[in-house]
N, C-alpha and C positions, 0 to 999 in steps of 0.2 A: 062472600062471593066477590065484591068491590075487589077485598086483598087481594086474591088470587088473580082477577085480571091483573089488576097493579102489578103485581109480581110479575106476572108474563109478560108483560108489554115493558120492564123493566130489564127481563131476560134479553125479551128477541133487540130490544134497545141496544144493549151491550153487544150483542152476538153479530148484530147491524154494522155498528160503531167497529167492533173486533175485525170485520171482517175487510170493510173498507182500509182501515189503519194496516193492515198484513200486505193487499194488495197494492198501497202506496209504497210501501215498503220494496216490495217487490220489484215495481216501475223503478224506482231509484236502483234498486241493485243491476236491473238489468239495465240502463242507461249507464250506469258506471259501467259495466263489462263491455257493452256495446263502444264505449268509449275507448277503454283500453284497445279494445278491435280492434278500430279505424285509426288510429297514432300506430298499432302494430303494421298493418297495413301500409300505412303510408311511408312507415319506414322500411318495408320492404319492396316495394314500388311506389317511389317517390315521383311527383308531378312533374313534368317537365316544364324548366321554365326559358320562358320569351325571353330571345336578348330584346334591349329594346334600343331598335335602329334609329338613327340622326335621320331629322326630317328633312326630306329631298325640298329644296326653296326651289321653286320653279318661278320664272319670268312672268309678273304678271302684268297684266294691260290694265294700267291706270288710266285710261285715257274717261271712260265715265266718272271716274271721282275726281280724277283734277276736273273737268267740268261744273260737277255738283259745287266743287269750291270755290269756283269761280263765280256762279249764280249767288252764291251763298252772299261770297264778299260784297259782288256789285247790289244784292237785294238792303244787305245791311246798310251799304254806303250812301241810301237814299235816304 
């Protein structure tokens, strides 16, 4: 009686184990194909890309940090 459990729980073990190993299988394959897609894809409608523009320097008012540096120097110089 023991064997035959044995046995079965050694089946459904394998047929467990079989079935999980088939469906990872699977995920890979389809992650490969899925891959292939999206590079087909993208080489048939490719991303457009940003030029990327020189940054406009605008006039700024320093007037609070030369301040600040000024407190600075006179704070040190004591």
């Amino acid at each position: 009686m023991s064997s035959e459990l044995f046995a079965k729980s050694i089946e459904l073990m394998v047929l467990g184990m079989g079935m999980t190993f088939s469906f990872l299988i699977l995920l890979v394959l389809m992650l490969n194909v899925l891959r292939w897609g999206v590079s087909l894809l993208n080489k048939i409608f490719p991303e457009k890309q940003e030029i990327a523009k020189a940054p406009v320097l605008a006039v700024q008012d320093n007037t609070k940090l030369k301040i600040a540096i000024a407190l600075a120097a006179i704070k040190a110089a004591k």
